[in-house]
Structures are given as structure tokens and as C-alpha cells.
PASEBA-1860 file (N, C-alpha, C; in nm, 3 decimals):
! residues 254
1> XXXXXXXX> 0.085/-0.120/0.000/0.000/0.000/0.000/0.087/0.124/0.000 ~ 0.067/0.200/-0.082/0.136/0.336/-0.072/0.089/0.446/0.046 ~ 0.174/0.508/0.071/0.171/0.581/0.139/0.209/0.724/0.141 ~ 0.120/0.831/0.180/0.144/0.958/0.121/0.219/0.975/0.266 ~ 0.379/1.176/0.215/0.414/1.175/0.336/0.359/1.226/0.450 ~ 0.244/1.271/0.456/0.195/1.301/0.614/0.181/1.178/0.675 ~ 0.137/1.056/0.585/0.110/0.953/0.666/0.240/0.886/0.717 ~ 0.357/0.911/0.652/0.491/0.844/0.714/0.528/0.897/0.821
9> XXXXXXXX> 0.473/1.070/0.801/0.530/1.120/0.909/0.458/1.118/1.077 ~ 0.315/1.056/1.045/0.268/1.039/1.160/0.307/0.849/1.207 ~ 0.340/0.812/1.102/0.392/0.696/1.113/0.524/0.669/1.239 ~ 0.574/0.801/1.208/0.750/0.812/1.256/0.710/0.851/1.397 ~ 0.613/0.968/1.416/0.594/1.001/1.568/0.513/0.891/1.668 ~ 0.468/0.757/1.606/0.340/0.692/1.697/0.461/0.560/1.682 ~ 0.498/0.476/1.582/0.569/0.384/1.609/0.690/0.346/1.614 ~ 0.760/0.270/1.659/0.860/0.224/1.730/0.966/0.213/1.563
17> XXXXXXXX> 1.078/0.238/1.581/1.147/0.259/1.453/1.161/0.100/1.425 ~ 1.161/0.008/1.409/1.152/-0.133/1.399/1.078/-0.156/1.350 ~ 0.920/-0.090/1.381/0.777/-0.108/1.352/0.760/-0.046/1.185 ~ 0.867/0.138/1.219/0.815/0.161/1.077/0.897/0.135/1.006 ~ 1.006/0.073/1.026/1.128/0.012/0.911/1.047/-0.114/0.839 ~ 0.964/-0.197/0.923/0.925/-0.297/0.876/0.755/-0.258/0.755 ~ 0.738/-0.118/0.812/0.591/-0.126/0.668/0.659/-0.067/0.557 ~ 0.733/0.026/0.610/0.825/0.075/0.480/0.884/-0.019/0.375
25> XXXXXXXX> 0.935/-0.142/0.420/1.024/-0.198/0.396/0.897/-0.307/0.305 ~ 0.773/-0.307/0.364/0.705/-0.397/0.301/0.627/-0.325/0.178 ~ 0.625/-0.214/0.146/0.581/-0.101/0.090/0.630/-0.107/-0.043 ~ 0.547/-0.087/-0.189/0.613/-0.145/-0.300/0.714/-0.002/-0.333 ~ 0.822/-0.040/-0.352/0.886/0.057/-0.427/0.821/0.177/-0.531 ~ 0.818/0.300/-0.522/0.789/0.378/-0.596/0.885/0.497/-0.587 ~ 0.880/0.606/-0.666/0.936/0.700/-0.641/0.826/0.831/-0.612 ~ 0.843/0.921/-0.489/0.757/1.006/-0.465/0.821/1.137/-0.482
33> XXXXXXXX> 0.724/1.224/-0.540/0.756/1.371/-0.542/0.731/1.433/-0.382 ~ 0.816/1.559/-0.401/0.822/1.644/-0.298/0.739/1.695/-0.262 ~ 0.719/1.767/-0.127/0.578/1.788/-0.134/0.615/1.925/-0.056 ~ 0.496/2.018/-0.148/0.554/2.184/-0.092/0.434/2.233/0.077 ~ 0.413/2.321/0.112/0.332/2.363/0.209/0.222/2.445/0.142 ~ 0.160/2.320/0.095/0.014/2.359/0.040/0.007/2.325/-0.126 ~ 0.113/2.318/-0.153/0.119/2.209/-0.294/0.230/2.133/-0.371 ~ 0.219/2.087/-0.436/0.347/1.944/-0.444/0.479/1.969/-0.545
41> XXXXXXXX> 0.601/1.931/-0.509/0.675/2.014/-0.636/0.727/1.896/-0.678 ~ 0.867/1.865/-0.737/0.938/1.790/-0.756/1.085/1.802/-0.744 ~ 1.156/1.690/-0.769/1.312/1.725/-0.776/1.368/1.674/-0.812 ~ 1.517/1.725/-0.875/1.597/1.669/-1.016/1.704/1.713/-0.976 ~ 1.790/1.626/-1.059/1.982/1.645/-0.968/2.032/1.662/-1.118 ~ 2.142/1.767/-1.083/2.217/1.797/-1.255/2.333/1.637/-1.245 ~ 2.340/1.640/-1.356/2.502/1.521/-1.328/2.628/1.639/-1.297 ~ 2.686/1.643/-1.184/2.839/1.694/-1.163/2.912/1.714/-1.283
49> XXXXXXXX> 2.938/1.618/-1.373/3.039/1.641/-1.505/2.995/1.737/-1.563 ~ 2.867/1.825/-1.574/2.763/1.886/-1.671/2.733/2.032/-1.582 ~ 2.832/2.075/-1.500/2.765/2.190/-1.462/2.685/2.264/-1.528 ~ 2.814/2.296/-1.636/2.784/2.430/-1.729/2.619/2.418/-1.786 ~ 2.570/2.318/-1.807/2.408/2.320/-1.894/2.411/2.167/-1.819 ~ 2.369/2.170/-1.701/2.282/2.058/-1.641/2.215/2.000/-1.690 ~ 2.189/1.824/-1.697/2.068/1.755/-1.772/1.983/1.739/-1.599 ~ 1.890/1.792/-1.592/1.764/1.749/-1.494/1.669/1.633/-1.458
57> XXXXXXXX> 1.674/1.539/-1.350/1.618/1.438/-1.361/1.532/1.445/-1.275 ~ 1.463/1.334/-1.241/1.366/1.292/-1.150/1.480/1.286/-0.990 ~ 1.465/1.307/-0.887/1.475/1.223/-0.759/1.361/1.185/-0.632 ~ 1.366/1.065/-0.617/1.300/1.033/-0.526/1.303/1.086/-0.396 ~ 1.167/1.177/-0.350/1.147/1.153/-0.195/1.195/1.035/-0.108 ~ 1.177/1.063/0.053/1.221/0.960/0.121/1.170/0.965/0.212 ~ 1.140/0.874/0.368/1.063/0.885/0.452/1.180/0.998/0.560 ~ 1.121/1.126/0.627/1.214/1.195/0.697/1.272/1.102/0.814
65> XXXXXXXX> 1.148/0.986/0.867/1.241/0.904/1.019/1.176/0.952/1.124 ~ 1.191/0.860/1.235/1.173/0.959/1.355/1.277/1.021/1.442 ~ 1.415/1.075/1.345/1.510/1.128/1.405/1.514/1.275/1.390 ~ 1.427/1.354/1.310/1.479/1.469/1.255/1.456/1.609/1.371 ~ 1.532/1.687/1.446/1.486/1.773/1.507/1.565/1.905/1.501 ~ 1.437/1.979/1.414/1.491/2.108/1.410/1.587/2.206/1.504 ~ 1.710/2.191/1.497/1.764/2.248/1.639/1.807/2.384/1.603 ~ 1.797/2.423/1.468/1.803/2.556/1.366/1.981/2.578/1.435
73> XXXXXXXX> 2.064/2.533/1.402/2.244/2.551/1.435/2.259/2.549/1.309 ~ 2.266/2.705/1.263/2.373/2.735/1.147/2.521/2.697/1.128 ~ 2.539/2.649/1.056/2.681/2.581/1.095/2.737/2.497/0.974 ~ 2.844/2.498/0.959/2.904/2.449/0.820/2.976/2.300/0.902 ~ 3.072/2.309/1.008/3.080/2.179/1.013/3.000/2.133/1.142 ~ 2.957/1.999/1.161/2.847/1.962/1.266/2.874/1.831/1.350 ~ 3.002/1.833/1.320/3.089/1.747/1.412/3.141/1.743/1.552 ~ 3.139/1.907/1.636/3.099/1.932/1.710/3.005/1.916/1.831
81> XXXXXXXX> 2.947/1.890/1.928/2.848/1.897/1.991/2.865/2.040/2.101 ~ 2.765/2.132/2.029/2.799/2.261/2.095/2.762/2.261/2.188 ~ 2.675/2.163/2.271/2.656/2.202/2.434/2.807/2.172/2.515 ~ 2.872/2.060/2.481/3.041/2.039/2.521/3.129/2.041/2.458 ~ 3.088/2.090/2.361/3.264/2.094/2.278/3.327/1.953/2.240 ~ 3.264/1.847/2.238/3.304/1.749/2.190/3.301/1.679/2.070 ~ 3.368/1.704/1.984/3.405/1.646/1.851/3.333/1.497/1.835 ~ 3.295/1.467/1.751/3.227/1.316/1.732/3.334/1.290/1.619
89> XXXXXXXX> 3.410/1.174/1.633/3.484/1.101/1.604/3.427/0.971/1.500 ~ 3.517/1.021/1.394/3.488/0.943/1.270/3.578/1.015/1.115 ~ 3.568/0.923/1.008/3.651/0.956/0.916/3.567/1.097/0.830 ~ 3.657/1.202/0.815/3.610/1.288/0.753/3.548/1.316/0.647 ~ 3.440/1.339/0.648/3.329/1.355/0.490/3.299/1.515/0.465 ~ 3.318/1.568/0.324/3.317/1.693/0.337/3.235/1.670/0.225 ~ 3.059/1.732/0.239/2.970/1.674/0.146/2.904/1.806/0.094 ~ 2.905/1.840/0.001/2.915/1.992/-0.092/2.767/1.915/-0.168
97> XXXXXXXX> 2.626/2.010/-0.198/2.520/2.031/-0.151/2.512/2.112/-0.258 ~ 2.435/2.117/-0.356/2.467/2.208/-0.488/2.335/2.225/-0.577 ~ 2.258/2.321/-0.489/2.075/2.283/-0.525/2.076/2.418/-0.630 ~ 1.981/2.360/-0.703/1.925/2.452/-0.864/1.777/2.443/-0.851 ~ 1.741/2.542/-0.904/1.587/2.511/-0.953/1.535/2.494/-1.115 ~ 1.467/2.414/-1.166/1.462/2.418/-1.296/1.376/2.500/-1.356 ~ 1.398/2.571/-1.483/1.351/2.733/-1.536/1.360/2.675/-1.665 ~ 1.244/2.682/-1.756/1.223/2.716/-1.854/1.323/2.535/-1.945
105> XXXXXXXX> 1.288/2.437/-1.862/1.425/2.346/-1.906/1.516/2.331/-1.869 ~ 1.578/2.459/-1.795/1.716/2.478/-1.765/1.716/2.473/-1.618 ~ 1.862/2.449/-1.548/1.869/2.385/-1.434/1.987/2.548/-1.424 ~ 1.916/2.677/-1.282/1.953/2.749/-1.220/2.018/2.760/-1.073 ~ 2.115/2.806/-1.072/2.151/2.767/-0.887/2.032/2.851/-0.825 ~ 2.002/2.789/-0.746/1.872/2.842/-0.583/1.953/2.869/-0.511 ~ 1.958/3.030/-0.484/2.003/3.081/-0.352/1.896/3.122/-0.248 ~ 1.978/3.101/-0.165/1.890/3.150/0.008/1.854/3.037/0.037
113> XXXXXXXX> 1.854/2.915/0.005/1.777/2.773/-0.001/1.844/2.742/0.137 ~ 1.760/2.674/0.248/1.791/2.615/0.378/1.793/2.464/0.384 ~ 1.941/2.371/0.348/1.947/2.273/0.363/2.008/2.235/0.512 ~ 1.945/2.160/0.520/1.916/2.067/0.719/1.996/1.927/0.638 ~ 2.122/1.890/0.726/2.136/1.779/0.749/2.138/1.711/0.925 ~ 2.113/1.559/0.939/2.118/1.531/1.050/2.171/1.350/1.010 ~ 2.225/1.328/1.100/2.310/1.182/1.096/2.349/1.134/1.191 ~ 2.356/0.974/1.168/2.396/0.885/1.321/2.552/0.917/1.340
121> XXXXXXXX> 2.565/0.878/1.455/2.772/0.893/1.448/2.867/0.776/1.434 ~ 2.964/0.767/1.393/3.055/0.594/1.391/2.981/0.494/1.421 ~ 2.881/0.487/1.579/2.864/0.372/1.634/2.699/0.378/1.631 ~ 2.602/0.458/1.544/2.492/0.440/1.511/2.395/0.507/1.601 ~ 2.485/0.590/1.660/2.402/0.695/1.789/2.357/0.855/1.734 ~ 2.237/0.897/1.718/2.203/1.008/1.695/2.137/1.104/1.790 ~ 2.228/1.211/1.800/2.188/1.347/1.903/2.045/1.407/1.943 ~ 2.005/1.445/2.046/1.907/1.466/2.093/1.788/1.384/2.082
129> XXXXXXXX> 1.730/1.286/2.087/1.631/1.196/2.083/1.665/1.052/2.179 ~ 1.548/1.052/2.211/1.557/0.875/2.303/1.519/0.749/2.168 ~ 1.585/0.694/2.198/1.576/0.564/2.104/1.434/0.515/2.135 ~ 1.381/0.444/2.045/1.223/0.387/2.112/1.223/0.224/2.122 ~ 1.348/0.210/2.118/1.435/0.064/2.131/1.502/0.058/2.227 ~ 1.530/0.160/2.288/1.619/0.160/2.405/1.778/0.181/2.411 ~ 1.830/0.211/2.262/1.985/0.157/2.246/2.016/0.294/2.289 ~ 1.987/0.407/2.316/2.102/0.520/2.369/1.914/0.664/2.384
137> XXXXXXXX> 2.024/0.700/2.471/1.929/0.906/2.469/1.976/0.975/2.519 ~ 2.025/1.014/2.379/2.118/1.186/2.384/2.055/1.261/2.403 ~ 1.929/1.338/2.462/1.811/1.426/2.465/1.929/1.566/2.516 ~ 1.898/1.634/2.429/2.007/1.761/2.484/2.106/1.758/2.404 ~ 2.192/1.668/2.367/2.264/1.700/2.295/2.259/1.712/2.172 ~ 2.347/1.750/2.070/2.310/1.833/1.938/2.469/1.779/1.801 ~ 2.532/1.699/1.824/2.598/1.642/1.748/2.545/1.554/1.631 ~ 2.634/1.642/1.506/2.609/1.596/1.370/2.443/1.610/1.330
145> XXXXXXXX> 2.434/1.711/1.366/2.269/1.809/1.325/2.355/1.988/1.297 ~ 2.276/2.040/1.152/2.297/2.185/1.141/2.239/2.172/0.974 ~ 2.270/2.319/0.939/2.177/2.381/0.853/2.315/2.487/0.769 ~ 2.247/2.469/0.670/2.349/2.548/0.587/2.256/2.680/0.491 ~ 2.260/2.758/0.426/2.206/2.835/0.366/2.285/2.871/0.201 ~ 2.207/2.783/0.083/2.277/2.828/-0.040/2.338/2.960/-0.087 ~ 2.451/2.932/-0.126/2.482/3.099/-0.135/2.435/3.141/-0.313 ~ 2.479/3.237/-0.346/2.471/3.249/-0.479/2.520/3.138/-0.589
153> XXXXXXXX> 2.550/3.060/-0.531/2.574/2.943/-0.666/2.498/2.837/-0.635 ~ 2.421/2.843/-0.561/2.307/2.716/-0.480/2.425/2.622/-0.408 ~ 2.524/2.650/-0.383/2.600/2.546/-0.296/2.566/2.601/-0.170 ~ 2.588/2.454/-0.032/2.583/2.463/0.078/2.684/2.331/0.149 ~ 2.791/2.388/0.205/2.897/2.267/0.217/2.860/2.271/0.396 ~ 2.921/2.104/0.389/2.901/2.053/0.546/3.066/1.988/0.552 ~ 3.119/1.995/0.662/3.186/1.911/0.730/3.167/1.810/0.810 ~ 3.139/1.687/0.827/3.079/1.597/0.862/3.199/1.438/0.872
161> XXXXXXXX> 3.135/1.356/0.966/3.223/1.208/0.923/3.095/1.107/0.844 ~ 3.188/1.060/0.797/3.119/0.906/0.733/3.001/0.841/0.865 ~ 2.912/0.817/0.841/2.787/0.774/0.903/2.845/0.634/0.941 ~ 2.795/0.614/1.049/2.803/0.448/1.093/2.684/0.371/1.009 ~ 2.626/0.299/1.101/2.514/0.163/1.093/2.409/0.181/1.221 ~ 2.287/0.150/1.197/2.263/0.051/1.345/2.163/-0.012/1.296 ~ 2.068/-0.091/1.347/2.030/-0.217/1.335/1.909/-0.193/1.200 ~ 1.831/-0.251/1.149/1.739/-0.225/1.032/1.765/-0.158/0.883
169> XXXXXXXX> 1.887/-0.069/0.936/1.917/0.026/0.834/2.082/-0.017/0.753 ~ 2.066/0.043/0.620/2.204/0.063/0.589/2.210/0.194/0.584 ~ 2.382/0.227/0.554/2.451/0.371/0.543/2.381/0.457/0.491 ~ 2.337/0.567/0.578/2.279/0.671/0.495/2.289/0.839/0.581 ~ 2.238/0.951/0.532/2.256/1.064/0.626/2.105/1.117/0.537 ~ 2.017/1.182/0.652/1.909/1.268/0.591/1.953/1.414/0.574 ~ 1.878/1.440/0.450/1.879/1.613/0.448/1.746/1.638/0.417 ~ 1.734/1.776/0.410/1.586/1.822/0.420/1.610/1.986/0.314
177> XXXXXXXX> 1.541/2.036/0.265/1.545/2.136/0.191/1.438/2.212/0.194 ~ 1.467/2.315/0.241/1.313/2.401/0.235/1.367/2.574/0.134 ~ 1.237/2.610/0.093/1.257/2.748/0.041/1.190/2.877/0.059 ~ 1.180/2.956/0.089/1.072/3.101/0.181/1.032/3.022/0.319 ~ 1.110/3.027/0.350/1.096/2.898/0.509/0.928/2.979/0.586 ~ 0.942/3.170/0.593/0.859/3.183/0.614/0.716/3.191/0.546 ~ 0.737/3.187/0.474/0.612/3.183/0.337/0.514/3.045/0.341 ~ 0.386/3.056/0.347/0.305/2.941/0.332/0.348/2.877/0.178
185> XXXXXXXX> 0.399/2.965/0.110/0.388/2.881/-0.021/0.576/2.872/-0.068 ~ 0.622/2.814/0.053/0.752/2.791/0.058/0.771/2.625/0.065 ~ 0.825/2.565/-0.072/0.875/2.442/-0.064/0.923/2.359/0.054 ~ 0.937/2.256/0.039/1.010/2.142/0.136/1.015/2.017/0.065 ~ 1.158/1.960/0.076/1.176/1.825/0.004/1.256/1.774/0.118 ~ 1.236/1.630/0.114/1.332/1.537/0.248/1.335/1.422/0.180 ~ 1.461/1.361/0.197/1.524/1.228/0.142/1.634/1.225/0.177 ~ 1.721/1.106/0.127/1.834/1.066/0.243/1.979/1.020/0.120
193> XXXXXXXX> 2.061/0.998/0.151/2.140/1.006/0.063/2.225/0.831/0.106 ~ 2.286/0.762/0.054/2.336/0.689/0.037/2.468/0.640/0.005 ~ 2.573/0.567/0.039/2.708/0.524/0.050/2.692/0.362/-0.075 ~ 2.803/0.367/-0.130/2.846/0.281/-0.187/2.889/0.164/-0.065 ~ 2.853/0.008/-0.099/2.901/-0.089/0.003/2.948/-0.073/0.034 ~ 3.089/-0.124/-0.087/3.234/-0.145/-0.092/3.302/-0.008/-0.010 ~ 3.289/0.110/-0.017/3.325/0.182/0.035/3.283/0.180/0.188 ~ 3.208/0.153/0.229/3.152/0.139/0.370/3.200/0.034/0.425
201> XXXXXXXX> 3.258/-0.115/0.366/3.324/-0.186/0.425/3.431/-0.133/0.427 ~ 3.512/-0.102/0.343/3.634/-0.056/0.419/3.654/0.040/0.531 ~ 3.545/0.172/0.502/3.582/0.227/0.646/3.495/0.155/0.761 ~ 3.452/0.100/0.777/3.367/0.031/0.854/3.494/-0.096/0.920 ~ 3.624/-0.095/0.890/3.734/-0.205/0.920/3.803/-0.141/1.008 ~ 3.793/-0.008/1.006/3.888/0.097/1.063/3.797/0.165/1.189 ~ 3.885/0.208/1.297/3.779/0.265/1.407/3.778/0.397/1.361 ~ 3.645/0.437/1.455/3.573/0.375/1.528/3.484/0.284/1.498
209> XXXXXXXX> 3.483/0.264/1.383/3.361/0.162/1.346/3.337/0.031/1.389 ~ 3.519/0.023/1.387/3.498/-0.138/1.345/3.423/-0.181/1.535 ~ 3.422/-0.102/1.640/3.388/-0.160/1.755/3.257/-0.178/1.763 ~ 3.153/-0.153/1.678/3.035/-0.162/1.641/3.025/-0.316/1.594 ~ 3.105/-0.358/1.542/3.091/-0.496/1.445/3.052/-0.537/1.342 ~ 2.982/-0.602/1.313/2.956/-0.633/1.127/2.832/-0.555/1.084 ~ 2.792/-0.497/1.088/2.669/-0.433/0.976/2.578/-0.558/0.983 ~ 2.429/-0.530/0.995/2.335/-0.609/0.998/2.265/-0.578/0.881
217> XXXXXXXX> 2.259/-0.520/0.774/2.223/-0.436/0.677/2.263/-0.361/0.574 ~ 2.302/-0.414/0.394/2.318/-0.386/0.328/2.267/-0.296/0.240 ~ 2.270/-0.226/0.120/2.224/-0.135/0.068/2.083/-0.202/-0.001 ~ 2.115/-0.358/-0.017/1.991/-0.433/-0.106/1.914/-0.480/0.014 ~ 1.924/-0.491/0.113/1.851/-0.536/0.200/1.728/-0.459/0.309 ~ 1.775/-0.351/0.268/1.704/-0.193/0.332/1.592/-0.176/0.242 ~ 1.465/-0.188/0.308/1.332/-0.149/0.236/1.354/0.029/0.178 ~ 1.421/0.084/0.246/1.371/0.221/0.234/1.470/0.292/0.099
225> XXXXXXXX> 1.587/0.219/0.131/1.667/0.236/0.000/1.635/0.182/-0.097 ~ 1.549/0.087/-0.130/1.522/-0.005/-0.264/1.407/0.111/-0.345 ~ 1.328/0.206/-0.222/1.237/0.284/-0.252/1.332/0.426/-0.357 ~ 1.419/0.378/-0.431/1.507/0.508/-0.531/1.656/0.515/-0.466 ~ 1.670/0.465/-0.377/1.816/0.473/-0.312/1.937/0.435/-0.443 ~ 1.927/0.402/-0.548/2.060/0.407/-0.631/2.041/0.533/-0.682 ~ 1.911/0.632/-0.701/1.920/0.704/-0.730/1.973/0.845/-0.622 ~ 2.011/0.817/-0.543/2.057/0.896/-0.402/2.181/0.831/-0.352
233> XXXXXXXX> 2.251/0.759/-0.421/2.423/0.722/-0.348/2.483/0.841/-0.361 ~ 2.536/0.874/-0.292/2.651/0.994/-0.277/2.781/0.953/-0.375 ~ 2.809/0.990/-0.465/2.969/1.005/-0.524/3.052/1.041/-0.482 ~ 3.194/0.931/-0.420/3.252/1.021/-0.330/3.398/0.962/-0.398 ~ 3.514/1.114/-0.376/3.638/1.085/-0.435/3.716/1.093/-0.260 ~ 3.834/1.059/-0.303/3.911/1.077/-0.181/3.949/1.244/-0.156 ~ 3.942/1.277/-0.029/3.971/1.412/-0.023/4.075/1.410/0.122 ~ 4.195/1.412/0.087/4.302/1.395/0.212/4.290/1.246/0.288
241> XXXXXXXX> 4.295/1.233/0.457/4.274/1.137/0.496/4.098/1.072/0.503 ~ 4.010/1.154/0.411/3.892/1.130/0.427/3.841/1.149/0.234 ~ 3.697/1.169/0.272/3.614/1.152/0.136/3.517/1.280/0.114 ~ 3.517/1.321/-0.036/3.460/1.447/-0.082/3.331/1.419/-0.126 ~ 3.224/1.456/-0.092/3.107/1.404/-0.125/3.023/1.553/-0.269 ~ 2.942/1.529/-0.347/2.953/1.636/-0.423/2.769/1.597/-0.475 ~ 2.693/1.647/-0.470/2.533/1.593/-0.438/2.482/1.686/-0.552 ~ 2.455/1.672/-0.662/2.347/1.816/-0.741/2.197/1.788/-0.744
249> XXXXXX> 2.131/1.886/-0.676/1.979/1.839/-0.649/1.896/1.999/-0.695 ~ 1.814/1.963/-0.766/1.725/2.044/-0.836/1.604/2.073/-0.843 ~ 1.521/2.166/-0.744/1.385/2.193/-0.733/1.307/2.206/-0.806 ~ 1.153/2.163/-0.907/1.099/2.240/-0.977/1.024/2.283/-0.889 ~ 1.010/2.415/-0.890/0.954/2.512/-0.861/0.821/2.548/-0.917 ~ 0.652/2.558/-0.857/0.535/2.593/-0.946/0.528/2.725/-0.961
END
């Protein structure tokens, strides 16, 4: 049965993340459009090689989770936890965010655009929320959550580490995109982005990961990724002792 997103999202606040990994997961694959505040848009990623005259595609929506909490921390890197000053530890991902809107055919950078990322850390623990499983509750704290704002070229860069695992899920980090944040007739798109295996086993060999242990969950084995997830892997080159992530995502705009 399909499911529209208000209903995922009341899905995310009433049941147990186990509960909604498992309807999701039983849920036929489709790809869903974005959905604006008060009417529906879509979204399309240029290919990277193609700046100069972007080709525009389809991308799939995604379910937001019941992790996402607006903590509004402007902030470029979110590795940090600003209530203590404690760095969250993991291999460095520097993931560059490069939103357009499409005009007339053509794929334009969107400035002022408010992209929200939020993500688990090395060992599958995410900031401020109680688990509804019981495995950790960071309530208060604010590590690997922040918000970036497109500048004039629609880029918005994060400093970030490589995402761990935890149980139901494979590798992934959510972002969220909104546009006239105050405006009733201001967009919003949410979906999640995705890691190559092979790349995730290897850093996944190296700590902190490896004290987590084997991954219970592959990229083919995840209901929620089969829902467009090849169309959302992150491309990533090596960038120093870590990895450059480079994302082109494209609003149509009504």
C-alpha cells in the first residue's frame, strides 16, 4: 500500500522505529515527489560532469524518520556537539550540496535555499532523541545536526564524518530542503542520501567503526533504499585522509 508523506510522518511520531522500518520496507517501491506547504513540487539532480548546462532528472522523496529535530544551528561543520565541545569522532566527509531550480528546461543555482542535514555517528548513535528501542538518549545534545544556507551558486557545504550503521538500516545521512521557510507557499523536500558498500566496508574495518561490528544491513537489504536509493548514493572521491562528497539536487519550482 502506498503511502502519502503526512502519513509516514505520523507513522515516525506513533511507532517504534523497527515497527516503521518494517511497513516501509514492506511497501512497494515507488518514487515520490516532494511535497511543498500547500502544494506538491518535484526534484531533479544535474550530473556533476555537466555543470555548465545541467541535464535534470527525476529524484525520489524519502521517509524523513523519527530522528529529525529542528535544532536551527547554522553551521558548516556539525561534528561538534555545541553544548560540550566534543568532537564526534569518525573519518572525515566533506559533502558539498549544490541545489538549482529548474527554469524554462534549464537547471539554475537556488540561492537562500535552507538545507538541514542530521546523521547517526561511527557507532549508530544520533543526538538529541531517546531511542524507542532503548539503544542510547542523547536528549540535549546536538551532534552531527545543522543547517546550511545556499549561497549564490546554490551550494551549501558541510563538514561531517562518514555515518556508521545501526540495526534495520544501511549507510545513509538525511537532508531536508526548504525554500521562503517563512512563506506558506515555501517548498520542502526530504530524502536521504546513500554510500556505496564497498566503500563502507572498508571504512567500517577501521575505528571507530569497526567496535560496532559487522553491519546487519546492506544497501539491497534496506526497504527504504530499494524505494530510489541508487538514485541517491553519494559520489565520493578521496579528499586527504577522508572523502569528498559532491550531491546536485534540483527543485521544480510551481
Amino acid at each position: 500500500m502506498k503511502r502519502n508523506p503526512v502519513e509516514e510522518t505520523l507513522l515516525a511520531r506513533y511507532l517504534s522505529r523497527r515497527q516503521l522500518l518494517g511497513l516501509i520496507g514492506a511497501t512497494a517501491a515507488a518514487p515520490l515527489v516532494g511535497c511543498a506547504r500547500g502544494q506538491a513540487t518535484e526534484i531533479a539532480a544535474a550530473s556533476p560532469a555537466d555543470t555548465a548546462a545541467p541535464s535534470c532528472v527525476v529524484r525520489p522523496q524519502q521517509t524523513e524518520g523519527p530522528y529529525f529535530v529542528d535544532e536551527k544551528l547554522n553551521r558548516s561543520d556539525i561534528r561538534t556537539d555545541p553544548t560540550d565541545g566534543v568532537v564526534r569522532q569518525g573519518l572525515p566527509l566533506r559533502l558539498v550540496m549544490r541545489v538549482s531550480k529548474m527554469t524554462t528546461g534549464a537547471c539554475a543555482p537556488l540561492a537562500g535555499a535552507i538545507v538541514d542535514l542530521w546523521q547517526c555517528d561511527a557507532v549508530g548513535v544520533y543526538s538529541d532523541v531517546r531511542d524507542e528501542d532503548g539503544l542510547f538518549d542523547t536528549r540535549g545534545k546536538k551532534f552531527l545536526r545543522g543547517y546550511q544556507v545556499t549561497d549564490a551558486t546554490g551550494k551549501a557545504e558541510f563538514m561531517t564524518i562518514y555515518p556508521g550503521w545501526y540495526p534495520g538500516r544501511t549507510v545513509h545521512i538525511h537532508f531536508k530542503i526548504r525554500t521562503d521557510f517563512q512563506s506558506p507557499r515555501g517548498h520542502e523536500f526530504t530524502s536521504q542520501l546513500y554510500f556505496d558498500d564497498a566503500i563502507s566496508d572498508k571504512v567500517f574495518a577501521t575505528a571507530p567503526y569497526a567496535s560496532k561490528g559487522k553491519r546487519t544491513a546492506r544497501n539491497q537489504h534496506d526497504g527504504i533504499f530499494r524505494n530510489g536509493g541508487d538514485r541517491l548514493t553519494l559520489p565520493l572521491a578521496q579528499d586527504g585522509q577522508g572523502y569528498l562528497g559532491t550531491f546536485d539536487i534540483a527543485l521544480k519550482m510551481a
